[in-house]
Each structure stands twice: as structure tokens, then as C-alpha cells.
C-alpha positions, 0 to 999 in steps of 0.5 A, spaced: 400 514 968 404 506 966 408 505 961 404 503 956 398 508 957 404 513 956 408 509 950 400 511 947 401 517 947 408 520 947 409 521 940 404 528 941 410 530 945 415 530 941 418 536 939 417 538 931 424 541 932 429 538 934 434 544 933 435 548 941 438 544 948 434 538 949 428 539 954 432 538 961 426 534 964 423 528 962 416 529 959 412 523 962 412 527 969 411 533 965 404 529 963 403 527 969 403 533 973 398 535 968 394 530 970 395 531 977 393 538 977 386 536 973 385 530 978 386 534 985 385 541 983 391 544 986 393 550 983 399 550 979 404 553 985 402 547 989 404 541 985 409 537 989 415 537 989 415 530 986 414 533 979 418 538 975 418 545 977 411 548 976 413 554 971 416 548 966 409 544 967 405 551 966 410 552 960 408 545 956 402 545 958 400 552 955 404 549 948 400 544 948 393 547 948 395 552 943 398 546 939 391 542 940 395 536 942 390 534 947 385 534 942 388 529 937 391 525 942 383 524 945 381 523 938 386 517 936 384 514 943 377 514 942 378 511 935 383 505 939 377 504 944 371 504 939 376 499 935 377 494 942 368 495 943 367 491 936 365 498 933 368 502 928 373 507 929 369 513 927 363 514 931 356 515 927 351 517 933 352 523 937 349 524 943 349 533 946 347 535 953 350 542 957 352 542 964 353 550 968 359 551 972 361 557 977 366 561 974 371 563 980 374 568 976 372 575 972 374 570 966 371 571 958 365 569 956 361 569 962 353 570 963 348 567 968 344 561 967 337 563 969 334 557 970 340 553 974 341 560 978 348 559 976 353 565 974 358 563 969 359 559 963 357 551 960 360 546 957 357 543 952 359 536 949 358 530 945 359 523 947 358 517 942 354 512 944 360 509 948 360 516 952 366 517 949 368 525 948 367 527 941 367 534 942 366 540 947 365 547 947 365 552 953 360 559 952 356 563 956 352 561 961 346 565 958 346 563 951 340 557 951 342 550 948 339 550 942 342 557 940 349 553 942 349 546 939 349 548 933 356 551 932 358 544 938 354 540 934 357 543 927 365 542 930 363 534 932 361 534 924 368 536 922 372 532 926 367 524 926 365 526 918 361 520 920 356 522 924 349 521 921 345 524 928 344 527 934 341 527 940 338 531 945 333 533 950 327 537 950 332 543 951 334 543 944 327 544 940 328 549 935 333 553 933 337 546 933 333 542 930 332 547 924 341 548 924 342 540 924 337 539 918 339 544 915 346 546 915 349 539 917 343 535 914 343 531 919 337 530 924 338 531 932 333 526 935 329 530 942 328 525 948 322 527 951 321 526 958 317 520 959 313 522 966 314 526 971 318 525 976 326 521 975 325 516 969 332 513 965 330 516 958 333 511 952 341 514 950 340 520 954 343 517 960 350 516 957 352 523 955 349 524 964 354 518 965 359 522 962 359 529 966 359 524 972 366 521 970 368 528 970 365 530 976 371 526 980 377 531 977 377 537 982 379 541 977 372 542 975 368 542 980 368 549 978 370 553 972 377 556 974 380 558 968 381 564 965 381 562 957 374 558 955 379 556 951 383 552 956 377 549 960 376 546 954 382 543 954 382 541 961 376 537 960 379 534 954 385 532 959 380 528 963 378 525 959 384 522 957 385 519 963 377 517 963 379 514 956 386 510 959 382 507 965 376 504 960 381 502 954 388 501 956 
């Protein structure tokens, strides 16, 4: 991470209490291991010596995610990206898709995809028209779209008041086109598929060019974490050094 990437960011890290002995390690290398570990996919015992002991690193990045430091640091960088784009801050166009993952451990919220064949868990994002992360949710793998994008699409709405509709493919027919309309009175467009065989379909493409940035972080190449809550985060981590290489 440069110095400007991290004169950026540094202010989520700060402490709220200044009280207590100042924090031994800088915590630039904190971050940085954090996004080592993301990118490589080592696990947290393997970090190199490089960075500070694996313990300390642990610690912090278990305060941050309870704290949603990762979360309101993406938000503001997808604001200034946007900003530099020519667009406005808050986006007004989300775009949701799912992605299955293995799950390596007996971790909470597991299920089997059926029709992926594919035992463990599903993110659920979604993108501004940018690919841009503007929310993501981490469930069971048997729990079909349209039942789950409701509750994704709902926490997107909160965060970007903004966004006036969705889109999504022909997955989501239904139960959430029913819940958009009428619970977050918005409408969520269905991209149907245009002929048989591979076809770029018109917006859907972003939200695919966005699992395939995710797809150079190691650490997501399979579903390691125990907490649905923390591969959330590490998604959201990727994402922000995904967000740094397109804006800063």
C-alpha cells in the first residue's frame, strides 16, 4: 500500500480512546499484513516475518470487523471513485448476482447448492454500474436467490438511499421482484437470456467482471472462514485494494 493509498484510509484506524499505551506496532503494516493474507491466502500463522507478529494482526483485524471499519472505509472509497468517474457520489443503479463457494470448515450457515453441486455458502453482492461493491451478503448455499436478495438488496438500500432499481438475472424472478416493488418500492429489472449459448447481456456483465477481480484474492478462492460474518469482511477487504488500483 503507498503512502497516499494509506493517507486515504488511516483515519478508520485511529483509536476512539487515546487512553492506555500506545499501540507498539505501526499500523500501516498492520493493514498491510491484512492485505497480504487477503491477496495470498496464507493462513494467519504463515504471515512473514516482514510484518508484526501474527497474533497482533489477528487482534486488529478482529477489532475492525466488529467495529464495520472495512465497511465504512469501502463506502467512502467508492464515493471518491465515483467522484473521479464524473458520477454522483451515491450511486442510483444496483446490479445483484451470487457467486458458491466451498466451505472448507464445518463454519455457520452452511447448505448444498443443488444446481451448482456445490456444498457451502453464497455471496451475494451488489455493484453499482461501475462494479463498484456496494453491499455483500454471505448465506447458505441453499437458500435460492430470489428468497436472499431481498434482505441484500434491502441493506443496499439503506446504505445508497439513492438507488432507485436493481437488476438481476432470471434467477431472481418472483419472490424478489415482489419484495423490491413492494417493500423497498423499487424495481428490480430481470436480464433475460438472449439465446442459447454465451451472450454478454446488456449491465449484467459488471456485476461477472467484478467476481472475476475477486477471483485474484487467494483467500476466496474457497470460503475459509468460520463466521459468515468475517468472510464478508474479507470480500470487503478485497475490495478495497480493488477500489485503490482503479481510483488512487
Amino acid at each position: 500500500m503507498t503512502d497516499k493509498e494509506w493517507g486515504l484510509i488511516k483515519h478508520y484506524f485511529e483509536p476512539e480512546d487515546l487512553r492506555g499505551n500506545a499501540c507498539k506496532h505501526d499500523r500501516k503494516q498492520v493493514v498491510d499484513a491484512i492485505f497480504y493474507w487477503a491477496k495470498s491466502g496464507v493462513q494467519w500463522r504463515m504471515l512473514p516475518n516482514d510484518f508484526p507478529p501474527w497474533k497482533t494482526v489477528y487482534d486488529h483485524y478482529s477489532r475492525w470487523n466488529k467495529g464495520g471499519v472495512w465497511e465504512a472505509m469501502l463506502k467512502s472509497l467508492n464515493g471518491r471513485c465515483r467522484k473521479e468517474a464524473g458520477r454522483n457520489p451515491g450511486p442510483s443503479y444496483g446490479i445483484i448476482d451470487s457467486q458458491s463457494a466451498k466451505t472448507q470448515y464445518n463454519s455457520e450457515e452452511r447448505g448444498i447448492d443443488g444446481n451448482k453441486k456445490v456444498k457451502g455458502r453464497k455471496r451475494h453482492i451488489v455493484v453499482d454500474i461501475l462494479g463498484n461493491l456496494l453491499h455483500v451478503g454471505v448465506h447458505a448455499a441453499n437458500i435460492h436467490d430470489t428468497v436472499a436478495a431481498g434482505e441484500v438488496m434491502r441493506r443496499a438500500k439503506e446504505m445508497y438511499p439513492g438507488i432507485g432499481n436493481f437488476s438481476g438475472d432470471a434467477g431472481y424472478r418472483g419472490t424478489a421482484v415482489k419484495y423490491a416493488d413492494g417493500e423497498l418500492g423499487v424495481t428490480l429489472h430481470i436480464s433475460e437470456k438472449i439465446k442459447d449459448g454465451f451472450a454478454v447481456l446488456p449491465k449484467r456483465w459488471v456485476v461477472e467482471r467484478t467476481f472475476a477481480w475477486l477471483g485474484g484474492f487467494r483467500r476466496l478462492a474457497k470460503d475459509f472462514e468460520v463466521l459468515a460474518a468475517s468472510a464478508e469482511n474479507v470480500v470487503r477487504i478485497a475490495m478495497v485494494k480493488i477500489t485503490f488500483a482503479k481510483c488512487v
